[in-house]
Residue frames relative to the residue before (quaternion, step in Angstrom):
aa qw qx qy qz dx dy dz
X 1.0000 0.0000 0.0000 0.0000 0.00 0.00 0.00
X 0.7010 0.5587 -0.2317 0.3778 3.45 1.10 -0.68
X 0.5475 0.4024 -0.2950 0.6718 3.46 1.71 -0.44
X 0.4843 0.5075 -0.5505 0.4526 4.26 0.66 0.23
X 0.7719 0.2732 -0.3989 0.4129 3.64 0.00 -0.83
X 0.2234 0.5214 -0.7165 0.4060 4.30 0.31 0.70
X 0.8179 0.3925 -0.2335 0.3499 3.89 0.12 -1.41
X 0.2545 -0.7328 0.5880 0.2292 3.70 -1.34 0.24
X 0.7862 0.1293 -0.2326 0.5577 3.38 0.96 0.68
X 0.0041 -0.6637 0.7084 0.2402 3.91 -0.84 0.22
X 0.2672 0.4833 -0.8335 0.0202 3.64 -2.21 -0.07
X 0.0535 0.5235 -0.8178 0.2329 2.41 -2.11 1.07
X 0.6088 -0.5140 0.5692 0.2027 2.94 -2.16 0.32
X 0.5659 0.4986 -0.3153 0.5760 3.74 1.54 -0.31
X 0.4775 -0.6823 0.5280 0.1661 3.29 -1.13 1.14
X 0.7231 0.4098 -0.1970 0.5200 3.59 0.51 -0.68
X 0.3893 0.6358 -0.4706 0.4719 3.51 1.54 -0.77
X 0.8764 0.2264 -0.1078 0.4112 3.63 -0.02 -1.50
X 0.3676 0.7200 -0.3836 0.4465 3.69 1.51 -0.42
X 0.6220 0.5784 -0.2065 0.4857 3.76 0.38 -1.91
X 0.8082 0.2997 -0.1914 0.4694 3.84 -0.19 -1.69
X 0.5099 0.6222 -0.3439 0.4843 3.76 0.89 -0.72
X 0.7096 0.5468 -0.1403 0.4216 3.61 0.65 -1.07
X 0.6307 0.3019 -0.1493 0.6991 3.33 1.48 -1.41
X 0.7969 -0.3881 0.3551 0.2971 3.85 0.26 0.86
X 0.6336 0.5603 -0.3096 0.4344 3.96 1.06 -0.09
X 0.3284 -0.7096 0.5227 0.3398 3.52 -0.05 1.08
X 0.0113 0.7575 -0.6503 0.0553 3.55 -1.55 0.30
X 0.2412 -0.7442 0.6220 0.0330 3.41 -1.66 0.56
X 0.3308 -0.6874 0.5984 0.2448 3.70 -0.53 0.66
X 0.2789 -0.6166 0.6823 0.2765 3.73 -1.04 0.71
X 0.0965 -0.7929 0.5357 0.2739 4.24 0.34 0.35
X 0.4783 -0.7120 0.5051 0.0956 4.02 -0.49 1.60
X 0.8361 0.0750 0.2892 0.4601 3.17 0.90 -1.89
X 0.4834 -0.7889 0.1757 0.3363 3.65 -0.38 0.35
X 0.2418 0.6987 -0.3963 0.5444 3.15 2.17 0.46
X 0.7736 0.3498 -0.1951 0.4911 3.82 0.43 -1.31
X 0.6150 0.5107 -0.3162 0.5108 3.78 1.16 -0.14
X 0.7874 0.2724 -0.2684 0.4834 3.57 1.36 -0.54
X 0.5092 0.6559 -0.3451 0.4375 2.78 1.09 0.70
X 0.6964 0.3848 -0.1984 0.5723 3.06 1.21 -0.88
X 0.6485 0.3231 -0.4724 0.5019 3.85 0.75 0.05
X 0.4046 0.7059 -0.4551 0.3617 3.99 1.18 -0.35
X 0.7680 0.6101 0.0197 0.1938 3.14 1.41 -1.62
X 0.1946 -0.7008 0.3891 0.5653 2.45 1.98 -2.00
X 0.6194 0.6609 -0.2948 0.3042 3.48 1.22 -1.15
X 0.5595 -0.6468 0.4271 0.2937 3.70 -0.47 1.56
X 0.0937 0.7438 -0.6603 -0.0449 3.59 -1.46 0.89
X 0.2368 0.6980 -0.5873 -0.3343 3.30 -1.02 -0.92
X 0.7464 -0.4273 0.3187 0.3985 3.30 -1.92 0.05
X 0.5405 -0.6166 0.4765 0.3172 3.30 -1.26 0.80
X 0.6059 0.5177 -0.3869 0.4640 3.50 0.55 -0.15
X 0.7124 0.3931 -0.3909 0.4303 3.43 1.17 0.09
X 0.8238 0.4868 -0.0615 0.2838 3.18 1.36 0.33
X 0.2878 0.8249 -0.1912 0.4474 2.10 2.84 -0.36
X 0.7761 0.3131 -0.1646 0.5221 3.79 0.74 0.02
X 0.6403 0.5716 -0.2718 0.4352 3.44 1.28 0.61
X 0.6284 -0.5938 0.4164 0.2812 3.41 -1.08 1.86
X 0.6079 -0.5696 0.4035 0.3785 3.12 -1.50 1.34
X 0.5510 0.4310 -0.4204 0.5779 4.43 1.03 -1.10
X 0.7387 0.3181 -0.5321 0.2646 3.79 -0.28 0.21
X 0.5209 0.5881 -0.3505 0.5099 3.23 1.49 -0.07
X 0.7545 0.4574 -0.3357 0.3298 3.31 0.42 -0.50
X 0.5853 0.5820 -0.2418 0.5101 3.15 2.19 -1.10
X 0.5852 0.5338 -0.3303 0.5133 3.75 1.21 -0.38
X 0.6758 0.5474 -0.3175 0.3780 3.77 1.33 -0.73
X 0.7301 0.3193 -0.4284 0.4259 3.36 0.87 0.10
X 0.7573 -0.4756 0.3305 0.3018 2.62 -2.29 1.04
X 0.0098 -0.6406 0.7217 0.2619 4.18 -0.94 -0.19
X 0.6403 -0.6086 0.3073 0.3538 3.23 -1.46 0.48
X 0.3123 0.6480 -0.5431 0.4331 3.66 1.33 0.64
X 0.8243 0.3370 -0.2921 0.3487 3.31 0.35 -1.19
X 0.6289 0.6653 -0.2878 0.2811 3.35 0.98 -0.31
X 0.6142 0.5944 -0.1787 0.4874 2.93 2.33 -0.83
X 0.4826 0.6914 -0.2157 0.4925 2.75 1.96 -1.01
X 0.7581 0.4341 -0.2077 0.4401 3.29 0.63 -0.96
X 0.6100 0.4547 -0.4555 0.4622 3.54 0.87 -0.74
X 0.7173 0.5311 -0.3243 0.3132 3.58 0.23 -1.39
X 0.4928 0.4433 -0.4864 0.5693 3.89 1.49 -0.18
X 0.5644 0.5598 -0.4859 0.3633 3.60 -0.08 -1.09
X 0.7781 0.4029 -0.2361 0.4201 3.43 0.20 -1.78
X 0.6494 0.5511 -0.3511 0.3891 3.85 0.79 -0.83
X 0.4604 0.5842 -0.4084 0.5290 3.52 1.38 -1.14
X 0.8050 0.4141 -0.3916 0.1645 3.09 -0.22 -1.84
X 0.5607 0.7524 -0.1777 0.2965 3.40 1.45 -1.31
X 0.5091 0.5162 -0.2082 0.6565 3.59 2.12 -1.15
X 0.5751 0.5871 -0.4427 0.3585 3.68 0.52 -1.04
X 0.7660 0.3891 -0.2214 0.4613 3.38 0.07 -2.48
X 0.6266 0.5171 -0.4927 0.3119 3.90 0.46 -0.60
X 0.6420 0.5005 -0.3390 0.4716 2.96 0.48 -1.46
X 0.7702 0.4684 -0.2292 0.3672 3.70 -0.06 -1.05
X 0.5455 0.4262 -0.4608 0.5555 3.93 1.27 -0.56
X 0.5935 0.5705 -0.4168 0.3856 3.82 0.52 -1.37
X 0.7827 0.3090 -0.3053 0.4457 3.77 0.12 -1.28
X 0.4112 -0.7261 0.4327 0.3413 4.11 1.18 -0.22
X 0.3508 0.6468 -0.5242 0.4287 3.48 0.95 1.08
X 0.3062 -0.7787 0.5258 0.1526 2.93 -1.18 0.97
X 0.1894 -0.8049 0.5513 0.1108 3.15 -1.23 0.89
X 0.6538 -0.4927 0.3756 0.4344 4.03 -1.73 -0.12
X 0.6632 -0.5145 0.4164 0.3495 3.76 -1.00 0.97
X 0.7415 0.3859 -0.3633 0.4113 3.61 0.53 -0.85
X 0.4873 0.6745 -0.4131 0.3701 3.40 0.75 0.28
X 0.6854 0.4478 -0.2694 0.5070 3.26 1.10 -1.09
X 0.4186 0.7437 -0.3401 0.3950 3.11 1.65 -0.98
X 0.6397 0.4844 -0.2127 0.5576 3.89 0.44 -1.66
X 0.7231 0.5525 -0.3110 0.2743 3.62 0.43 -1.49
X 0.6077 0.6371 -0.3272 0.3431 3.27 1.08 -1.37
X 0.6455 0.5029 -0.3965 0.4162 3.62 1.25 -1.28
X 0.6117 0.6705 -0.3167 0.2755 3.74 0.68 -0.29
X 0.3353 -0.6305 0.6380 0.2880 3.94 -0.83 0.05
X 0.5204 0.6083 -0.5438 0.2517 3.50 1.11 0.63
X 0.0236 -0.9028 0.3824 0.1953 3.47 -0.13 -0.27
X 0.6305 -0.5664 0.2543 0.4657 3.99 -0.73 0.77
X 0.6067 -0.5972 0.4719 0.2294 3.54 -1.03 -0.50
């Protein structure tokens, strides 16, 4: 993650490729290869599209498609917060405890405990 922020953009066909720099602050896009790497990346929040939509596009349209607009960024929080929301359930139900900042994330959600 520390050798991701050198870069001002990641994409790729590797989920974690762009997952990793995204994490360390580097906007990114999955190219999504396969539907494993497409459900993953909406599973995730982390912007993709299909390679077939892209398979014919100039490295500057790639780069202009790599940044984030503030759709995707909302997009992305509101997964985070939904995830989190599946997390604390799942985890009050089984009586494991978990870290405050979780619920924290959760609260932003329409998920709610059990």
């Amino acid at each position: 993650m520390h050798y991701s922020k050198r870069f001002s953009l990641a994409v790729g066909p590797r989920y974690h490729g762009v997952a990793l720099p995204i994490q360390a602050g580097v906007p990114g896009k999955v190219i999504a290869i396969d539907s494993r790497t497409e459900e993953l990346s909406s599973t995730t929040g982390i912007p993709f599209v299909r390679y077939k939509d892209v398979e014919n596009s100039t490295s500057e349209e790639l780069i202009n498609w790599c940044k984030w607009t503030s759709e995707d960024a909302e997009y992305y929080d509101s997964v985070r917060a939904r995830n989190a929301g599946h997390y604390v359930q799942f985890l009050s139900k089984n009586k494991l405890e978990y870290a405050s900042s979780l619920d924290a994330l959760a609260t932003q959600s329409s998920i709610t405990p059990e």
